[in-house]
N, C-alpha and C positions, 0 to 999 in steps of 0.2 A: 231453176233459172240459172243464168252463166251470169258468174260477177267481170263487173268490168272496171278496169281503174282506173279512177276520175283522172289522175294522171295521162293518162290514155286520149283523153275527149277534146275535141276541138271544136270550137263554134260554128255554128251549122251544119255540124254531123247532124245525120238521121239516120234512124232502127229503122225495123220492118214490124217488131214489137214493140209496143211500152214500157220506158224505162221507169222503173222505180227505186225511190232508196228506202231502203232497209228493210224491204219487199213488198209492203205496205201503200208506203205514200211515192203518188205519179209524180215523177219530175217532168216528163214530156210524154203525150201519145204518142202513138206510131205514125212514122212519114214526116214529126214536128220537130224543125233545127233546135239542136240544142243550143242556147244561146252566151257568149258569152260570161254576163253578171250568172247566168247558172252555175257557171265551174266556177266561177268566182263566191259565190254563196258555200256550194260544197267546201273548197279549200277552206275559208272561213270556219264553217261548221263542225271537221275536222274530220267528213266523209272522204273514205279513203276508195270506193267502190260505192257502185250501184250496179241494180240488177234487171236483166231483162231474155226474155225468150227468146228475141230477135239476132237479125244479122245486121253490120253496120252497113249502111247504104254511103250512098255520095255528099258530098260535105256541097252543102248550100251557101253561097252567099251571101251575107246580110247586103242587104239594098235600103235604102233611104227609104222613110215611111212618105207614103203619097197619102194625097185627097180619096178616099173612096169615091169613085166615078170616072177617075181621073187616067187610067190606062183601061188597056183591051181589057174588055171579060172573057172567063173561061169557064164552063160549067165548073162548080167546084168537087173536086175529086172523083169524077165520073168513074174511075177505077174499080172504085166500092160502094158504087150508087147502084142501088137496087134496079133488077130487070127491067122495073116500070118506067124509068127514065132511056127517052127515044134516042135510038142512036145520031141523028142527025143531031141530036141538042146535045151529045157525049163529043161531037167534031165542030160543031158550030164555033166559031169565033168572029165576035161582031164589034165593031168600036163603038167605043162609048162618049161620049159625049163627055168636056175636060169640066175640070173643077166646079161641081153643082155647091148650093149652100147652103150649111146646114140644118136639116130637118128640126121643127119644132116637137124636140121629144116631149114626152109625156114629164110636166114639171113634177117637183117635190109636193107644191100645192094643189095643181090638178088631182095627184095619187089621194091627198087628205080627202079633196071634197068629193070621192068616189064611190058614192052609194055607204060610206063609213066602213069600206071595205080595208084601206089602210089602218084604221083605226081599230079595226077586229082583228087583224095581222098582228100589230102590233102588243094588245093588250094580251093577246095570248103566249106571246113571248113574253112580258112581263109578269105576268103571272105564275108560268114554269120557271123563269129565272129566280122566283121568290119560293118556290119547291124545290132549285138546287140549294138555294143559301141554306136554307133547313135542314135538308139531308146532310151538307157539308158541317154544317155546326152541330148535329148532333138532337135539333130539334123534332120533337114526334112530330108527325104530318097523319093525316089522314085522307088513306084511298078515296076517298069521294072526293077530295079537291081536287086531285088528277084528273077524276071522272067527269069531272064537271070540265075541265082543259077537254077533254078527249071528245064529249060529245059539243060542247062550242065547236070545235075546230071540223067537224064531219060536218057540220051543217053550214058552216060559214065554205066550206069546200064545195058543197052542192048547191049554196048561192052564187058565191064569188069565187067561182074555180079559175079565170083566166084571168083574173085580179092577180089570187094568189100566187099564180107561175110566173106571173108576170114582176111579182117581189122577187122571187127567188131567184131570177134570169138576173137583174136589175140592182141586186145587192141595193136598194136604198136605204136598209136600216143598220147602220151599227151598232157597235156597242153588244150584251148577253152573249156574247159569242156561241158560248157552247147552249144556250137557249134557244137562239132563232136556228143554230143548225140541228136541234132535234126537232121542233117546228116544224121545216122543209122537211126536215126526213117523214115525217107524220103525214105531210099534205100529200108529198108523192108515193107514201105507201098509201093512202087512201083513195087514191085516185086509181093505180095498180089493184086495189085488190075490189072495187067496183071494175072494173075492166072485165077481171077475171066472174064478175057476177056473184062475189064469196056473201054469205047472210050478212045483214046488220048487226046480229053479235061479233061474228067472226069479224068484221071490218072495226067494229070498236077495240076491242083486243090487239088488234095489228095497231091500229093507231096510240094503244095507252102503251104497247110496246115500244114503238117507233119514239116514241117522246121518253121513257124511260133506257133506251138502248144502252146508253153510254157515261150511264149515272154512277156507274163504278167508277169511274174517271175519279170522282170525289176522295175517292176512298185510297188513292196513290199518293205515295210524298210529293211535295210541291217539287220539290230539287229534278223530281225526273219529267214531270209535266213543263215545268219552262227551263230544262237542258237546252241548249243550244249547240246543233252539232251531233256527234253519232251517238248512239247508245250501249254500254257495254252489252255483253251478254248476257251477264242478272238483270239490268235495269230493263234491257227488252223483255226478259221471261217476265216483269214485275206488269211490264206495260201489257204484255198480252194477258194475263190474266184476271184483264177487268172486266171480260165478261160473267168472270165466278164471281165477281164483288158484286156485278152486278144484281145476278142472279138471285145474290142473299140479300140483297135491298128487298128487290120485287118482291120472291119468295116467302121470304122470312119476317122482311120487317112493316112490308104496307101489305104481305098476304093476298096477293095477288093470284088467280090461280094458273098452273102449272102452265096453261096456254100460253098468257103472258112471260112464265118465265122462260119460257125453252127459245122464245124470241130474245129475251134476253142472254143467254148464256152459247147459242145457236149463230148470231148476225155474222160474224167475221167465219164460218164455216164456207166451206169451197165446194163449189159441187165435184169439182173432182178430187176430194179429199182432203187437199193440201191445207187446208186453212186450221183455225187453232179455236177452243183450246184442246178439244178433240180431236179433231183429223174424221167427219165424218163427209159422207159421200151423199150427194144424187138424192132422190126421195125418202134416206133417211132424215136428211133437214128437215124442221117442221116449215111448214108452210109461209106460218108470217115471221120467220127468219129469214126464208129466201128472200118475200117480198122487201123485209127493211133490206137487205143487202145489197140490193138495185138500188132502191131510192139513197141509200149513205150512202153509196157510190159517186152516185150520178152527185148530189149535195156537195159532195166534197169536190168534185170538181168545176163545180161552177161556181164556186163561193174563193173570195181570198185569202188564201195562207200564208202564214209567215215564209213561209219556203217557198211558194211559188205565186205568179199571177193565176187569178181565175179565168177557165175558158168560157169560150160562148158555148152556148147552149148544143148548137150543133157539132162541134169539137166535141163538145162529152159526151155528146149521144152516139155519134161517129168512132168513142174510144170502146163504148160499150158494143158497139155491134163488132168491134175485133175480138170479142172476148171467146166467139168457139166453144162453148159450153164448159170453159173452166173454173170461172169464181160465180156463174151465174143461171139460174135455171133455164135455159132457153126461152120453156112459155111463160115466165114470169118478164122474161126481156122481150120477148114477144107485146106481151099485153102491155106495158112500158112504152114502146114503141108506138104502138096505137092508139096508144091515148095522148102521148105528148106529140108523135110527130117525129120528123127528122130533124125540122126545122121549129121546134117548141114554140108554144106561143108568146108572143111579146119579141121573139127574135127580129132583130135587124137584118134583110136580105138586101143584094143588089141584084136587080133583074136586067137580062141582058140588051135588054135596051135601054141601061144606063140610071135606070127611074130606082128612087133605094125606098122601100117599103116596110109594112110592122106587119108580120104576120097573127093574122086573129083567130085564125080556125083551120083544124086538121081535119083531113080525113084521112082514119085507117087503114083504109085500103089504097090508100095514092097517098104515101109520107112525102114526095117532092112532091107534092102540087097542093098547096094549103093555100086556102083564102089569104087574102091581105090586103091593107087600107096602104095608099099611096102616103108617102110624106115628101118627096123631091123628086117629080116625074121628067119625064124625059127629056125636059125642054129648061129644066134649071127652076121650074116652078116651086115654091115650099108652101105645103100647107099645113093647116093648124090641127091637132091630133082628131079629128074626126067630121073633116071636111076633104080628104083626100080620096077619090075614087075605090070602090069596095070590087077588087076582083078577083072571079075563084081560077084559080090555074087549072084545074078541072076543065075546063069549058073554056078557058082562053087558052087555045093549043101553040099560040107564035111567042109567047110568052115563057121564060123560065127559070129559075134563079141561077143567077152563073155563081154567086157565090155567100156566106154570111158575113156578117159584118157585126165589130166588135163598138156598141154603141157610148161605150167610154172612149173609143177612140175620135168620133164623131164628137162628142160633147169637145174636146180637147180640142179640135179644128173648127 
């Protein structure tokens, strides 16, 4: 990767790659203005460079945030929209109809009284948060209270699967930070490795991995986990090597076997080498280190960090198909893709007739054209989360999403 110096960067530059700091964590996808409070955070933080593959494109303009509804649609990024999307819907531009009002999302209480689907989300974050306190203080735990986490969480996945993505999309829970994001990673390797058709052993194991990945975290001084700002070059060698702490957790101390741990010691490896603490390659990775390595991915970029805002859904899924088979195994991004979608479920679209909708259901094989319930149809109409028109874009061909839409920015209008 070629460093660049934050000194360098100007508000609404764009790459052709994604920028990262400290090669690690995304500061903006490819094609996405850098903004402002960005370099402004860097300078703060005392990032001197970041890194990226790309070349620098044309400096974007910030523009005054509008109404979703409220100018022309454009199909969104038709550039790097898959085959399946029809070229007349790649040149179409149609007006949209001005300031509609806003959609009756899905409440904090409606999520509670959902089949006690929030409430299974929930406790299972609670619970792992109560296996890191343990691990961190020094207290013996026992592998079967994991196990007992691991298989809850596959069955509450094969009840309440579009529940769950729909948490993850939707950030409604704070708080356990580093709990609910091994959670997510757990849900979406589960879903990933039912895709791929792997046994219900091999799917339990990726998932007691997924939820133990990042448990060496524990095991770092506090002073480098809440550093603020760049990291030297010990404190980085200290950070990457919490897959080896990890590993002796799994390993050694809850005796986990080897399956598990190679997912642990395995997730930050690159399929084309690069990644740490190895440097190994392509089908040498074990399998359910590939699969967490999509789902931490994608997790981490839809979820909010201290360093950046969260993207929607379709932005990370969007970041992950630029990836070219370098941090990621293709059919493992592959089967990702067909289970979540382009446009994941629970995402917010604008269709380009102006009407802004929740999409409910993918298909595999047509990622742009996913079912979806109306919430503000064309006419400025708002309905209530499940009295809005059920339609599949498969079969409604005049129909198409021109682009997605960030549904925290809808709640704030």
């Amino acid at each position: 990767m070629k460093k660049i110096a934050v000194k360098t960067l100007q508000p609404g530059l764009t790459f052709s790659e994604p920028v990262y700091i400290e090669g690690n964590n995304l500061l903006v996808p490819a094609g996405v203005a850098i903004r402002k409070k960005d370099i402004e955070r860097l300078n703060s933080w005392g990032i001197e460079t970041v890194e990226t593959d790309g070349e620098a494109q044309a400096i974007i303009a910030e523009k005054p945030k509008k109404v979703p509804g409220a100018e022309a649609a454009k199909p969104a990024e038709a550039d790097n929209a898959p085959a399946e999307l029809s070229s007349a819907e790649n040149e179409a531009e149609q007006s949209v109809p001005a300031a509609k009002p806003k959609p009756n999302l899905l409440s904090l209480t409606e999520v509670q009284e959902n089949a006690g689907a929030y409430r299974s989300y929930t406790e299972l974050i609670e619970q792992l948060d109560i296996v890191f306190t343990n691990i961190s203080e020094g207290v013996s735990i026992e592998a079967r209270s994991i196990d007992n986490i691991s298989s809850r969480l596959l069955q509450a996945v094969r009840d309440q699967r579009d529940s769950f993505i729909g948490y993850i999309l939707g950030g409604e829970v704070t708080g356990h930070e580093m709990a609910k994001s091994s959670v997510n990673a757990a849900i979406l390797s589960a879903l990933i490795a039912q895709e791929l058709k792997l046994p219900n052993h091999k799917i339990m194991q990726i998932i007691t991995g997924a939820l133990l990945h990042d448990v060496g975290m524990l095991r770092l001084p506090k002073d480098i986990l809440d550093k603020r700002g760049g990291l030297s070059e010990a404190e980085l060698q200290r950070m990457q090597a919490h897959p080896l702490y990890t590993h002796k957790i799994v390993a050694k101390e809850l005796l986990y076997p080897e399956d598990v741990g190679l997912i642990a010691i395995q997730h930050h490896e690159r399929w084309d080498g690069e990644g740490y603490p190895r440097r190994i390659s392509g089908s040498a990775i074990d399998m359910g280190a590939r699969i967490v390595s999509v789902a931490d991915a994608f997790e981490a970029m839809v979820s909010q960090k201290s360093y950046r805002n969260s993207m929607v859904g379709y932005q990370a899924m969007k970041n992950l198909l630029s990836d070219n088979s370098r941090r990621f195994d293709p059919d493992v991004l592959k089967a990702f893709i067909q289970t979540m979608g382009i446009y994941p479920i629970g995402s917010i679209i604008l269709l380009n007739n102006g009407a802004l909708a929740r999409v409910t259901e993918v298909h595999g094989d047509a990622p742009l054209r996913p079912k979806i319930r109306v919430l503000v149809d064309e006419f400025g109409k708002t309905f209530k989360q499940e009295e809005g028109d059920l339609i599949d874009l498969l079969t409604e061909k005049s129909l198409f999403i021109a682009k997605a839409v960030d549904p925290k920015e809808i709640a704030k209008k």
